[in-house]
C-alpha positions in Angstrom: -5.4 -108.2 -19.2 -8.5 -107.3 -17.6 -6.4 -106.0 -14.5 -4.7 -103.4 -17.1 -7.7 -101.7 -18.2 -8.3 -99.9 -15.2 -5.4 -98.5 -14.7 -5.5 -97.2 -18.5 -9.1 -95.7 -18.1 -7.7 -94.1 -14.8 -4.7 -92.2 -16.9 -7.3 -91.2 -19.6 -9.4 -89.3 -17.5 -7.2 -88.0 -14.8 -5.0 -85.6 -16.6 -2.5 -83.0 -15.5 -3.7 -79.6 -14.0 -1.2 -78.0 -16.6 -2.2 -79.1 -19.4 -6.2 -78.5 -18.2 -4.9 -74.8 -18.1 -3.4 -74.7 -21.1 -5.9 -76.0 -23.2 -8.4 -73.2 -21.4 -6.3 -70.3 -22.2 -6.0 -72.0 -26.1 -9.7 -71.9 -26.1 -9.8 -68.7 -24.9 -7.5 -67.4 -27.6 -9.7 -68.7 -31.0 -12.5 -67.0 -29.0 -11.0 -63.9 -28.9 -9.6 -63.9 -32.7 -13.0 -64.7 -33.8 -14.8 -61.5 -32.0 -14.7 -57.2 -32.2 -11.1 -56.5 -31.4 -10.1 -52.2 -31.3 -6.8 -50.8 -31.2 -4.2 -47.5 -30.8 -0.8 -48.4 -31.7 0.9 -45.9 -29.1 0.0 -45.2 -25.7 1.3 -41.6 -26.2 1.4 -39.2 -29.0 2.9 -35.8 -29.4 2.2 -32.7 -31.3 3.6 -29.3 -31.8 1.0 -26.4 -30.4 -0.7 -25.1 -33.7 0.3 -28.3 -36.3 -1.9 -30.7 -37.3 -1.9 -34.0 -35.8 -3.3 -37.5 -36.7 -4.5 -40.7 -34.3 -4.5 -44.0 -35.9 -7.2 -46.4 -34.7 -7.5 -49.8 -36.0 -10.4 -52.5 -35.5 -10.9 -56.1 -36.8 -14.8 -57.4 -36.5 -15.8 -60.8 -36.0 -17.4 -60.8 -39.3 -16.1 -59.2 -42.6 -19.1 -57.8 -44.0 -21.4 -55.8 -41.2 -24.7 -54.2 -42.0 -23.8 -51.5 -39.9 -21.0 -49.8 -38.1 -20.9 -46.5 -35.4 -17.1 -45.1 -34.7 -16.7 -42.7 -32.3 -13.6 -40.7 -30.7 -14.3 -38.6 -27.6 -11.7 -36.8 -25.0 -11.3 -36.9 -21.3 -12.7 -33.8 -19.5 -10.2 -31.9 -16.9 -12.5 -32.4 -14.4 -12.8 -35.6 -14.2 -16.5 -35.4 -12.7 -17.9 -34.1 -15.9 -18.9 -36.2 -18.8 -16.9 -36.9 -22.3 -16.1 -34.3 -24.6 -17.8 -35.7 -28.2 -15.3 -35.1 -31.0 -16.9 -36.8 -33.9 -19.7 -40.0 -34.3 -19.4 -41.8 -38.2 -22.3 -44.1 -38.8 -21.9 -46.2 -41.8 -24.9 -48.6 -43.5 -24.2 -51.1 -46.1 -27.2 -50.0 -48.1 -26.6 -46.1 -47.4 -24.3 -43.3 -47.8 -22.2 -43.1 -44.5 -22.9 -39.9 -42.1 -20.4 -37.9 -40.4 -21.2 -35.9 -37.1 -18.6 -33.3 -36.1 -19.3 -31.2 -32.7 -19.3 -27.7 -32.4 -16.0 -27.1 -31.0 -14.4 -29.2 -33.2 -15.8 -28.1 -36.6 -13.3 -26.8 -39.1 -10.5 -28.8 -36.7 -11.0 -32.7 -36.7 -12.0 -34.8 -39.3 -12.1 -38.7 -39.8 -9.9 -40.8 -42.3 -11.9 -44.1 -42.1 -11.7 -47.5 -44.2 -14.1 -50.1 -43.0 -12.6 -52.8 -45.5 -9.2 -52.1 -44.1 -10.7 -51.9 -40.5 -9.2 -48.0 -40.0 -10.7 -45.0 -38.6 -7.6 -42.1 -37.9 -8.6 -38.6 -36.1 -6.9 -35.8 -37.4 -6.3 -32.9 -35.6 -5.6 -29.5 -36.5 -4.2 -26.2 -35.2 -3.5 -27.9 -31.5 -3.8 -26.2 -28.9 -2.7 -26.9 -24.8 -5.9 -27.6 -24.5 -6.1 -30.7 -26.6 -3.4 -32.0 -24.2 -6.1 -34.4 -23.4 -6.7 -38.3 -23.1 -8.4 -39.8 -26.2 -10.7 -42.7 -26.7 -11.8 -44.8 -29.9 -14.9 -46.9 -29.6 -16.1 -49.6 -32.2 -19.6 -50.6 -32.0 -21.3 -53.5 -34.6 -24.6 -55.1 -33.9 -24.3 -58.6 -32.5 -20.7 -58.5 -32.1 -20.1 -57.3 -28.8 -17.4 -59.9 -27.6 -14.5 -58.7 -27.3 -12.4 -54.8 -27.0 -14.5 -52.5 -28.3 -12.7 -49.5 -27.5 -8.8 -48.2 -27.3 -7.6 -45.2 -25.8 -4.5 -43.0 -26.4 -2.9 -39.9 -24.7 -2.2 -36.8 -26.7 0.6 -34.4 -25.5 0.3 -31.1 -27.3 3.9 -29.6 -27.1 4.6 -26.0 -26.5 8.2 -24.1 -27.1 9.6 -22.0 -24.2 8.5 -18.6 -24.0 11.5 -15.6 -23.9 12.6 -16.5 -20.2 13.0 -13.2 -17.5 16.4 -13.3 -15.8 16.3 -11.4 -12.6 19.3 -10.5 -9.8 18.5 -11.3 -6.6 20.4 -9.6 -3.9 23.2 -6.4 -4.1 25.9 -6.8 -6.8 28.5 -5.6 -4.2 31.7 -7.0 -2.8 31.4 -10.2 -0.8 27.5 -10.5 -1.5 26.0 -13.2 -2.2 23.7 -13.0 -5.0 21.1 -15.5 -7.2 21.0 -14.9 -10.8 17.2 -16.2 -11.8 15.6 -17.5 -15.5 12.3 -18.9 -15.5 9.9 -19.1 -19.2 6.2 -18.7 -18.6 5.1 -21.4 -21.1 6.8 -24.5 -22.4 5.7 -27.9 -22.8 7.5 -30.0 -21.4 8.7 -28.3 -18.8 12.2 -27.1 -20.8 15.4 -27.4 -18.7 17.7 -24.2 -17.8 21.1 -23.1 -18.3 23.8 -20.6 -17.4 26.6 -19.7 -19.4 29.4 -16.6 -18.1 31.0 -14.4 -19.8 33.8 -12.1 -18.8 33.8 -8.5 -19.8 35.9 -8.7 -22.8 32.9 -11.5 -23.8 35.2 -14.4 -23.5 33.5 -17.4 -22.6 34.4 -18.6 -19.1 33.6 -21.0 -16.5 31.3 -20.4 -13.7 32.8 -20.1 -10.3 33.9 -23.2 -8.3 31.4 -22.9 -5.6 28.2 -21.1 -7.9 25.4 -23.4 -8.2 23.0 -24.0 -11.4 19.9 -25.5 -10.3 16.6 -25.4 -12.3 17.5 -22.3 -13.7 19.0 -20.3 -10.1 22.4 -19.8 -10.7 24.0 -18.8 -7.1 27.1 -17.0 -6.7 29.0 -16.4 -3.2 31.3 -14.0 -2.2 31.4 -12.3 -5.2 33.9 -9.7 -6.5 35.0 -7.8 -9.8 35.9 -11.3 -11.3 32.2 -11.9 -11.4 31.3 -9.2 -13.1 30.4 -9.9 -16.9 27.7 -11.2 -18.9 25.3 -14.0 -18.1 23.3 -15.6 -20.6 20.5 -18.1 -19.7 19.1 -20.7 -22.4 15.0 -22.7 -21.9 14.9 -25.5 -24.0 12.7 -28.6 -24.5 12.1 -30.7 -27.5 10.2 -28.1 -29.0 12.5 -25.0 -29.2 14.8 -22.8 -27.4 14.8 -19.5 -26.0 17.1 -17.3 -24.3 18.1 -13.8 -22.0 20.9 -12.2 -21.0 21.9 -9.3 -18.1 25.1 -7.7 -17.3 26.7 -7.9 -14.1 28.9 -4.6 -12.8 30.1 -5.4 -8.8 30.9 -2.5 -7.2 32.0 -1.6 -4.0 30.3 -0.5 -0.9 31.5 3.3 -1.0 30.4 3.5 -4.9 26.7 3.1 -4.3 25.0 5.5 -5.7 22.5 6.3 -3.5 24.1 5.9 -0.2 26.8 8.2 -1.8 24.3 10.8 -2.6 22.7 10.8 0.6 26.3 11.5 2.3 26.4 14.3 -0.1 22.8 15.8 0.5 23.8 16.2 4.2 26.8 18.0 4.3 25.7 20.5 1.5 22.8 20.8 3.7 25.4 21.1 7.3 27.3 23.6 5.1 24.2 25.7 4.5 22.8 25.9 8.2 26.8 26.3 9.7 26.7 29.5 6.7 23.1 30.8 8.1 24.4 30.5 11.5 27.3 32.6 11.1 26.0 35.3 9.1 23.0 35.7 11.9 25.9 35.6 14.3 27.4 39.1 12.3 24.9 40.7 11.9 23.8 40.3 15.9 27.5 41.4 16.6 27.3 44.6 14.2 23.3 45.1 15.6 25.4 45.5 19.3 28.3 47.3 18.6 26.1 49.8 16.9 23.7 49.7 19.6 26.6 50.6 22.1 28.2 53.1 19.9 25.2 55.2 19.7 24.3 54.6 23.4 28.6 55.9 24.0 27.0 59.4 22.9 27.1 59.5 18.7 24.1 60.5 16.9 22.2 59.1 13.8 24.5 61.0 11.4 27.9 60.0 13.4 28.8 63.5 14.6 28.6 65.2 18.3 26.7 68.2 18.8 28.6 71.3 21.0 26.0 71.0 23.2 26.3 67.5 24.4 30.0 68.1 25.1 29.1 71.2 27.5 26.6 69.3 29.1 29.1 66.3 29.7 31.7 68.6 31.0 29.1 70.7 33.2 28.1 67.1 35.1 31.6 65.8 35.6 32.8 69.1 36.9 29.3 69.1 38.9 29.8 65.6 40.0 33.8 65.9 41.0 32.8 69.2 43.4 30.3 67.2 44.9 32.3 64.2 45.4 35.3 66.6 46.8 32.9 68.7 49.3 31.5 64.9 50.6 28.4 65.8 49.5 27.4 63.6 46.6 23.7 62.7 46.2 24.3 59.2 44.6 26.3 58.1 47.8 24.1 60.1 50.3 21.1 57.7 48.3 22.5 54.8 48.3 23.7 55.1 52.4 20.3 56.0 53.2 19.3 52.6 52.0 18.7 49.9 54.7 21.5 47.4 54.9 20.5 43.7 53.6 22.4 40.7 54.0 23.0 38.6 51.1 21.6 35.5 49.8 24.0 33.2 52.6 23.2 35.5 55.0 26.5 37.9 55.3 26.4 41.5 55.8 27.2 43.3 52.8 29.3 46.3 52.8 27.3 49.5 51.2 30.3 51.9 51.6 32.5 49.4 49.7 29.9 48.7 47.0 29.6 52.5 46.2 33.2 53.1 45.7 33.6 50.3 43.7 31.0 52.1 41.7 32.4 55.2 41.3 35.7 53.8 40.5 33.7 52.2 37.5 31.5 54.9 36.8 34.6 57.0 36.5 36.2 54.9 34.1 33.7 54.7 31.8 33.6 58.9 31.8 37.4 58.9 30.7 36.6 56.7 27.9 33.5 58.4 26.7 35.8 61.7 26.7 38.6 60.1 24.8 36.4 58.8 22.4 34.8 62.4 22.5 38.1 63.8 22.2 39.4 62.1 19.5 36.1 62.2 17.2 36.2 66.0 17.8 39.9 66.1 16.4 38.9 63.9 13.7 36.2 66.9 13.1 38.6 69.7 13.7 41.1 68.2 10.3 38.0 67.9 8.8 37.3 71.5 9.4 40.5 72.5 8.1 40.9 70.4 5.5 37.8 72.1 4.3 38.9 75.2 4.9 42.0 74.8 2.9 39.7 73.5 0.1 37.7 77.1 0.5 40.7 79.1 -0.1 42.1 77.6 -2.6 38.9 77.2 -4.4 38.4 81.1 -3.9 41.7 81.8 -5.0 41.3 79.9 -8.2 38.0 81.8 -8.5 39.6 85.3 -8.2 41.9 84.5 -9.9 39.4 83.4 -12.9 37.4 86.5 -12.9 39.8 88.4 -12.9 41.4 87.6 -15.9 38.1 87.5 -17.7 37.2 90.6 -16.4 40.4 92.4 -17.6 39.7 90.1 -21.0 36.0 91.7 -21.1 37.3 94.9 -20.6 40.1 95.4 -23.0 37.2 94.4 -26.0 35.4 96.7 -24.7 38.1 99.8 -24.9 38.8 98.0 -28.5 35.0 98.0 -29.4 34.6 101.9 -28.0 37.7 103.0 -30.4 36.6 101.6 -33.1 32.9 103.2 -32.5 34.5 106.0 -32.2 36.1 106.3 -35.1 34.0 105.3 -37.2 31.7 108.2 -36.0 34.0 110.8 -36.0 34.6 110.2 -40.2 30.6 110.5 -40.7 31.0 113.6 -38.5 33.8 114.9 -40.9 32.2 113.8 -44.0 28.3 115.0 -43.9 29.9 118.2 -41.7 27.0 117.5 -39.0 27.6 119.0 -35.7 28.2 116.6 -33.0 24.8 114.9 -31.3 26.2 113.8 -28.8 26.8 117.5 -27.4 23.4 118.3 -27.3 21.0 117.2 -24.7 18.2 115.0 -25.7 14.6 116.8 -26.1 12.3 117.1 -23.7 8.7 116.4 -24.3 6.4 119.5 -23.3 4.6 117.7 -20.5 6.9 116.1 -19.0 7.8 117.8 -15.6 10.9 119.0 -15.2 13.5 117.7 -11.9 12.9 120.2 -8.9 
């Protein structure tokens, strides 16, 4: 019996490491239950950018009846060196009125919804903003009960709706291009998701092309032609709302740009313009010459020869040809007397050769200035005689005129003379006056008289 007792006492007092641990974490636990304890439901809470929003906060004291309480809710700064942004303080005294303190940038926006018997004290928020997209924190503070969690925090996700997205081509909508079709929304909270939808031009829904790509909002098209030309639209969505934009697409081939096509068309109307300036300098030059020769030939500014330039011609050709016959012409005599000089390789150049060849020239161009003298002066005689053919019949016609009017004149005037006479010769008759004209006018007295 005595030999048994140790080996009881021994069991007793060495006891399993378990059960050691188990009975710690126990005592641990009615610790815990009896001190401050603050919590947030939800790690996360989202709102819609300018609703109202409310944060539930929920604390159990050690104690049921407190003389005093202090609830606070601050926010996490975005630099994350600066201090707490104060929302709201609410002090509450068994034997006074509670007090509320609201912060500047929050007054009109947050209030608190508190119950100290229910152990409560919700933040509500109103017209949200991105900025309140912020991390919140509810603290819990009672005198002598400081055991415990005194403080719970929360995140607060202030959700915006896409903006109207901008849809953009990237590239030349031309044959065998390829080309990026791009939607992107400047706001949007969570970041909203894209997508492309195609349309063919009788705006039939259809299916992108097998090889196009939609990818965050870049939908990439390869080797395009006519077939993808239609209408695109592009939808930015989140959990919020939806937006959308649309843009036609018209491929067109290379030779239809505009712009290359109106270039091509600029240049030759401007070729066309120089080729027509070129030519009609080119006339006028041509007419400037031939009438530059045709008056040096001999004509003169009003397109006539003079007799005397003819006489003159003749008188030097005749002059020239006697010379030339007798061996005696100056021009050759000149040009003899000229030292002989070899060319520019060195030959000996024949002078006599060199005059005749000049003469020979020198004569032809005399023949042709005398036909061309010749034939203007025929022109000039029918031109004479067609004038001349005008003055006679003009004078006929003329005579012949005056004539008749002259013998018309006259015959009025025999008329006019019988009938004077007449009527003359019956005033004679009946006042039996002697005839007036019979007697020879008077003659004043100092008047001298004819020698």
């Amino acid at each position: 019996m005595t030999s048994s007792f140790p080996r009881n006492q021994k069991g007793l007092f060495h006891l399993n490491a378990d059960m050691i641990l188990t009975i710690y974490s126990l005592f641990a636990v009615i610790h815990l239950a009896s001190s401050l304890t603050v919590e947030i439901p939800l790690p996360t809470y989202e709102f819609a950018r300018g609703g109202n929003g409310t944060i539930p906060c929920n604390f159990k004291p050690q104690k049921a009846d407190n003389p005093s309480i202090i609830i606070s809710w601050t926010a996490n700064p975005d630099n994350p060196e600066d201090s707490d942004i104060d929302i709201l303080t609410y002090y509450y005294y068994s034997s006074a009125a509670p007090e509320l303190d609201i912060t500047d940038g929050y007054t009109n926006r947050a209030s608190l919804q508190v119950d100290i018997a229910k152990g409560s004290a919700n933040l509500m928020l109103s017209s949200l903003t991105s900025k309140d997209s912020r991390v919140h924190q509810c603290d819990v503070k009672i005198p002598k009960d400081t055991q415990g969690k005194q403080s719970d925090t929360t995140n607060v996700v202030v959700l915006v709706a896409p903006s109207k997205p901008i849809c953009v081509v990237q590239g030349k909508a031309e044959f065998y291009q390829n080309i990026n079709l791009t939607c992107r929304s400047e706001e949007g909270m969570p970041v909203p998701t894209y997508k492309w939808q195609s349309y063919d031009v009788s705006n039939n829904p259809r299916q992108n092309p097998p090889k196009a790509t939609d990818v965050n909002g870049v939908l990439s098209l390869y080797n395009i032609s006519t077939e993808t030309s239609g209408y695109y639209i592009c939808t930015s969505a989140n959990k919020i709302g939806s937006a959308s934009c649309n843009l036609t697409l018209a491929v067109m081939p290379y030779s239809m740009n505009i712009g290359s096509t109106a270039g091509i068309i600029g240049g030759c109307l401007v070729g066309l313009l120089l080729l027509i300036v070129i030519i009609v300098c080119c006339c006028r030059r041509c007419r400037k010459k031939d009438l530059s020769e045709e008056y040096t030939m001999g004509s003169a500014e009003d397109g006539e020869y003079t007799d005397k330039e003819p006489q003159e011609l003749e008188a030097h050709q005749d002059k020239r040809l006697n010379s030339k016959a007798d061996g005696n012409d100056e021009h050759d005599d000149r040009y003899d007397d000229r030292p002989d000089r070899d060319d520019r390789q060195g030959r000996p150049v024949n002078r006599q050769y060199d005059a005749d060849r000049y003469d020979d020239r020198r004569s032809d161009y005399d023949d042709r200035r005398s036909d061309r003298y010749d034939d203007r002066r025929s022109d000039r005689d029918r031109y004479d005689d067609r004038r001349s053919d005008y003055d006679d019949r003009r004078s006929d016609r003329y005579d012949d005129r005056r004539s008749d009017r002259y013998d018309d004149r006259r015959s009025d005037r025999d008329r006019y003379d019988d009938r004077r006479g007449d009527r003359y010769d019956d005033r004679r008759d009946r006042y039996g006056q002697p005839d007036d004209r019979s007697r020879s006018p008077n003659v004043p007295a100092n008047k001298p008289t004819r020698a």
